[in-house]
C-alpha positions as a Markdown table, in Angstrom:
| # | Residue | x | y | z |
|---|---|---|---|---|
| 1 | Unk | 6.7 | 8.0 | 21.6 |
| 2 | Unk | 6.9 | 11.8 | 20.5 |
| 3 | Unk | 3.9 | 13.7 | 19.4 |
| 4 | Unk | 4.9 | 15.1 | 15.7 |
| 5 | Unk | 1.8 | 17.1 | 15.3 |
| 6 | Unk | -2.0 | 17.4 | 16.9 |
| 7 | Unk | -4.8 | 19.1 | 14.0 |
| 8 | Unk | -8.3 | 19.5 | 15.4 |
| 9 | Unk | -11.6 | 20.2 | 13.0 |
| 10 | Unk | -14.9 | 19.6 | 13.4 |
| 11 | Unk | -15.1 | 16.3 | 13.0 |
| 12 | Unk | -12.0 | 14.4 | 14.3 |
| 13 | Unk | -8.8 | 14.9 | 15.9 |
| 14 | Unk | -5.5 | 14.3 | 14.4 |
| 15 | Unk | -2.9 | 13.6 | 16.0 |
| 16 | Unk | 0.7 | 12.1 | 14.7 |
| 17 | Unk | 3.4 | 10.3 | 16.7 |
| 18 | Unk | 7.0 | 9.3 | 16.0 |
| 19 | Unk | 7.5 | 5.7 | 17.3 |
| 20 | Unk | 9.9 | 3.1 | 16.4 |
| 21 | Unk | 10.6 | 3.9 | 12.9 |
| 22 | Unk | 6.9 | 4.6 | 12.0 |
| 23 | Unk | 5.2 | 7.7 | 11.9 |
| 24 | Unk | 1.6 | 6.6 | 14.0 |
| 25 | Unk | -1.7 | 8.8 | 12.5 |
| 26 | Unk | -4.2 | 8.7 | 14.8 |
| 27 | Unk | -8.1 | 9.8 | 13.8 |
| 28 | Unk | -10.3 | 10.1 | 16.7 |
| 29 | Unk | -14.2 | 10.7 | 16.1 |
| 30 | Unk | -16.2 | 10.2 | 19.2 |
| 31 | Unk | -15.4 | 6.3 | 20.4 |
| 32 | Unk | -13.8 | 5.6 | 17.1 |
| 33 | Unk | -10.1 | 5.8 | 16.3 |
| 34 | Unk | -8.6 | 5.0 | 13.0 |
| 35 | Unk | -4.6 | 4.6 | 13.3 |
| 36 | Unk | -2.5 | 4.3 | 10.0 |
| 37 | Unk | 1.3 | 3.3 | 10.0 |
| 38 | Unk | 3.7 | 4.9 | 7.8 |
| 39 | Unk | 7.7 | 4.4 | 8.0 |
| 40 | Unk | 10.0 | 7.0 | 8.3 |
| 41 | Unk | 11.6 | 5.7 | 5.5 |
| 42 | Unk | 9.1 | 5.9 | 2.9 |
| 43 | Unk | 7.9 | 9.6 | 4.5 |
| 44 | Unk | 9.5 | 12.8 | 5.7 |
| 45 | Unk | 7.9 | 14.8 | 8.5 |
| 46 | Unk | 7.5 | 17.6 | 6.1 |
| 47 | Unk | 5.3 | 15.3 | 3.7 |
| 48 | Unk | 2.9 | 14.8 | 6.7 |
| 49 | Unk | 0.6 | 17.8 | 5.6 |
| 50 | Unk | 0.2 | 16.3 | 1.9 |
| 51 | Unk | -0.9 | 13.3 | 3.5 |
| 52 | Unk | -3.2 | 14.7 | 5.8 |
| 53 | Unk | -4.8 | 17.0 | 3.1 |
| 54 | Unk | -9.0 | 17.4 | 2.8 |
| 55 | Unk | -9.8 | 14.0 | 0.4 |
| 56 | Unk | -7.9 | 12.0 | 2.8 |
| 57 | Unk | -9.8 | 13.3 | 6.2 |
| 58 | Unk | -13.0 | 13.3 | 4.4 |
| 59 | Unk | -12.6 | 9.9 | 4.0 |
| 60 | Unk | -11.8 | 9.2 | 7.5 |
| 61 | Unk | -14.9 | 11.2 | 8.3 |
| 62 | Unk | -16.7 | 8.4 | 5.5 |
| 63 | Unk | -15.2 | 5.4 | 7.6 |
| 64 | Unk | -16.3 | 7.2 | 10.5 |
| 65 | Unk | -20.0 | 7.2 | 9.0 |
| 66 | Unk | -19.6 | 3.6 | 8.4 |
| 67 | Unk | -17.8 | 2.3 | 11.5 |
| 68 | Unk | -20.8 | 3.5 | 13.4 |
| 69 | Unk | -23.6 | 2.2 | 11.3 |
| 70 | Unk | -21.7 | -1.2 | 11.8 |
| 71 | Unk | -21.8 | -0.9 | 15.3 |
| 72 | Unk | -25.4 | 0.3 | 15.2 |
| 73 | Unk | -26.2 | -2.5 | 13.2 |
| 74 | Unk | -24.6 | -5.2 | 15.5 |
| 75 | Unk | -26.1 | -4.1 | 18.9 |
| 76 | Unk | -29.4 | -5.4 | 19.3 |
């Protein structure tokens, strides 16, 4: 497994790995991880960056949000 590219903000950390055909994105908030799997055949390295652009992480940051509540909600 090769590390592509690590991005830190505020919120999360990013981090991309190469692995077995499949770029691995990796969104980190706290105890929450969110992984997505993209092949190397339908993306190029270079395309990473439009992927990883400011609607898609503020999403994450949303599933982030709701990931929590969840698990808020479900411990008693």
């Amino acid at each position: 497994m090769r590390v592509v590219k690590e991005i830190s903000n505020s919120k999360c950390k990013i981090t991309v790995f190469s692995w077995n055909g499949k770029f691995l994105i990796k969104l980190e908030n706290g105890g929450f991880e969110q992984t997505f799997k993209v092949s190397e055949l339908d993306v190029l390295e270079q395309e990473l960056d439009d992927i990883l652009n400011d609607t898609f992480i503020t999403e994450a940051i949303e599933r982030f949000d709701e990931m929590a509540k969840s698990l808020r909600k479900a411990i008693p």
